[in-house]
C-alpha positions as CSV (number, residue, x, y, z in Angstrom):
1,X,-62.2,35.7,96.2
2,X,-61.2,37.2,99.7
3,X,-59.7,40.8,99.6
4,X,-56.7,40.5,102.8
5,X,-55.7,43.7,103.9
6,X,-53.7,43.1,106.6
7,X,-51.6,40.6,108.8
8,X,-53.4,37.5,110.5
9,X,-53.2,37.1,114.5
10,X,-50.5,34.8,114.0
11,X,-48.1,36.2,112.2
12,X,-48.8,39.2,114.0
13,X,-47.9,37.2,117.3
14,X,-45.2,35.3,115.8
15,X,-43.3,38.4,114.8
16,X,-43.9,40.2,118.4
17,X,-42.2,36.8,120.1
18,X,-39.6,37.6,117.3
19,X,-39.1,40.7,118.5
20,X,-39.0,39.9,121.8
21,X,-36.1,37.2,121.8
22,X,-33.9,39.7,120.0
23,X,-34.2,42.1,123.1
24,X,-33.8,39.6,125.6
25,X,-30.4,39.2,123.6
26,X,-29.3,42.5,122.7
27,X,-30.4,44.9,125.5
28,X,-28.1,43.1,128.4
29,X,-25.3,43.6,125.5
30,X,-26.2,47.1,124.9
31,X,-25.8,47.8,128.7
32,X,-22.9,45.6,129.4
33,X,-21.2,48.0,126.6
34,X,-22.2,51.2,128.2
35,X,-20.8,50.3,131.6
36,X,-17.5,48.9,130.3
37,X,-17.4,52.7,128.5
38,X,-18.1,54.2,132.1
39,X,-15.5,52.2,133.8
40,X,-13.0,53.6,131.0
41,X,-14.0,56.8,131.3
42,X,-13.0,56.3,135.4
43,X,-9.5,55.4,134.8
44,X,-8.5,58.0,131.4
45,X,-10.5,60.5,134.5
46,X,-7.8,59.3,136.8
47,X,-4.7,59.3,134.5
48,X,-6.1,62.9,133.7
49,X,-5.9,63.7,137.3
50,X,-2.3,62.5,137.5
51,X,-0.9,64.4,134.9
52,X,-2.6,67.2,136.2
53,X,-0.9,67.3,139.1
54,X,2.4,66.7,137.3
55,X,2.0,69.8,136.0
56,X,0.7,71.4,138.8
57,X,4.3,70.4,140.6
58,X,6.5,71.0,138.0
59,X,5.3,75.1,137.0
60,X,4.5,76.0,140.8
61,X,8.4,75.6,142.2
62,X,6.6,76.5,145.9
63,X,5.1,72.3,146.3
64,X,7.7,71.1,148.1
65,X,7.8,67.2,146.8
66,X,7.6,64.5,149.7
67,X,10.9,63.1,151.0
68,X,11.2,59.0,151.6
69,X,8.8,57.3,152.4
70,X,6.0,60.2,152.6
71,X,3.8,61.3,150.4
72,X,1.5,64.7,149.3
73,X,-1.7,65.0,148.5
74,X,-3.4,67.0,145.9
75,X,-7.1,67.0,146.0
76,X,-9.2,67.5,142.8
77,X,-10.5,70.8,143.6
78,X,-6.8,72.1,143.4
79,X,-6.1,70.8,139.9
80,X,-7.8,72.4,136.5
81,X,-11.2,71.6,136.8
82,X,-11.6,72.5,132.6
83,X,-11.6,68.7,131.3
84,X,-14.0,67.5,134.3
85,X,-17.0,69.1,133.2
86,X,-19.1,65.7,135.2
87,X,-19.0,62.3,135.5
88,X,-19.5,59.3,133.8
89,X,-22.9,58.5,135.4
90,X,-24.1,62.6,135.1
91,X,-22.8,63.7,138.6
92,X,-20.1,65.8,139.8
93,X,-16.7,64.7,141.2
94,X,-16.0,64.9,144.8
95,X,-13.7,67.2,145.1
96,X,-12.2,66.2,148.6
97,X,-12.3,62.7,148.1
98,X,-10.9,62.8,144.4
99,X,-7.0,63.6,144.6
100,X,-3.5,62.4,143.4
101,X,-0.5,61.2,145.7
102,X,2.9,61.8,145.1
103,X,4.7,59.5,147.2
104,X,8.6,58.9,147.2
105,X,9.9,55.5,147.6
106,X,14.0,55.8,147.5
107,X,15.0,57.7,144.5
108,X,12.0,57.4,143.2
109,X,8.0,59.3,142.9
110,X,5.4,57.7,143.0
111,X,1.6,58.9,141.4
112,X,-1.7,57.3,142.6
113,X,-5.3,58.4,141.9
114,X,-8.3,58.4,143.8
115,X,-11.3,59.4,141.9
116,X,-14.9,59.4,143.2
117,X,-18.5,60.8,141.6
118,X,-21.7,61.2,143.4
119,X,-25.3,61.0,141.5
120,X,-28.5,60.6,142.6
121,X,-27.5,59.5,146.0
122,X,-25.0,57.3,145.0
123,X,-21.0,56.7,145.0
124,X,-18.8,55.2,142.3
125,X,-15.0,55.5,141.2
126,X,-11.7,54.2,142.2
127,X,-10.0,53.8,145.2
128,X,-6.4,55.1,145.7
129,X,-4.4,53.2,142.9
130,X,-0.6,54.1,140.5
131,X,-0.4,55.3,137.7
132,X,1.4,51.8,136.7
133,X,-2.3,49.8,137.9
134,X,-4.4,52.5,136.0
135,X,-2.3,51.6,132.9
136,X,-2.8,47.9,132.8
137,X,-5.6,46.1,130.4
138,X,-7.2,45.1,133.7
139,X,-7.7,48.7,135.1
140,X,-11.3,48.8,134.3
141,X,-12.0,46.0,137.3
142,X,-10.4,48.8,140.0
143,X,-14.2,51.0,139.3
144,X,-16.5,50.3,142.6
145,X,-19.3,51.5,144.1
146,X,-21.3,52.3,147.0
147,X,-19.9,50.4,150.0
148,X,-17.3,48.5,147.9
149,X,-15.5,52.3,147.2
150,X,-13.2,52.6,150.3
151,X,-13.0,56.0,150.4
152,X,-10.4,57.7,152.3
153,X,-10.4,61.2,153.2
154,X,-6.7,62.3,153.4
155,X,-5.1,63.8,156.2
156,X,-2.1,65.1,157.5
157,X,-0.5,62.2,159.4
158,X,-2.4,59.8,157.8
159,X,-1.3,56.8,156.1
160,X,-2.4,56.6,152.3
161,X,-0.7,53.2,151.0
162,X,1.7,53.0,153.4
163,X,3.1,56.7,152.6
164,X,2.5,59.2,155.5
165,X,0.9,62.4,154.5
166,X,2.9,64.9,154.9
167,X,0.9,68.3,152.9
168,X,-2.4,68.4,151.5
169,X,-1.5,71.3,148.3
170,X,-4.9,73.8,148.0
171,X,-4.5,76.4,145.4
């Protein structure tokens, strides 16, 4: 009578391939999941900014708010840096390139976020877009990076969708 003491080639094989399926299956899931969380984080980052700067202009009566069809600019380095510790991929907001719009379009104002992260050499956020976009189902899709991030440096003068600048607030 045999003493066995341990597993046979084949079943140790056979449990390896096993293995091996179940990762092919559940690490692209794992990562697809992780992203999608990062492109969330982006857009509650960018509706943080807006209200943000809401408050900004409603305790400091000297920001003069834009008249028709302007618009003002408040970068993220002016805004209360507590809640924006880094980003979702471990880097650190550009604080230029990273602001809120306030635009007015007849009796009404308009907010818009830009929001943009650099790590390791890279780029990625969201280009200039309302608060009414960041709060659709959808607004995960607006995250791009690299070369697919327009990013716009604002100006005064410049157009920033179709509003022209007319202050850039520093504080």
């Amino acid at each position: 009578m045999m003493n066995k003491h341990g597993f046979t080639l084949i079943e140790l094989l056979a449990t390896i391939s096993i293995l091996a399926l179940l990762m092919l299956v559940a690490v692209p899931n794992v990562m697809s999941t992780i992203d999608k969380n990062k492109q969330s984080t982006y857009v509650e980052d960018a509706k943080r900014m807006i209200t943000l700067a809401e408050y900004e202009v409603r305790s400091n009566t000297s920001i003069e708010l834009p008249t028709n069809g302007n618009c003002i600019v408040i970068p993220l380095g002016s805004l209360d840096l507590t809640d924006f510790t880094e980003g979702p991929e471990g880097g650190s907001y550009d604080l230029t390139n990273s602001y809120v719009t306030i635009a007015r379009s007849g009796n009404n104002y308009i907010y818009s976020a830009a929001i943009v992260e650099n790590f390791d050499g890279n780029k990625r956020g969201i280009p200039l877009t309302t608060r009414d976009d960041l709060n659709k189902e959808n607004a995960k899709n607006k995250v791009a990076s690299g070369s697919e991030l327009s990013i716009v440096t604002p100006k005064v003068g410049s157009k920033l969708n179709g509003y022209t600048v007319t202050n850039i607030i520093d504080s």
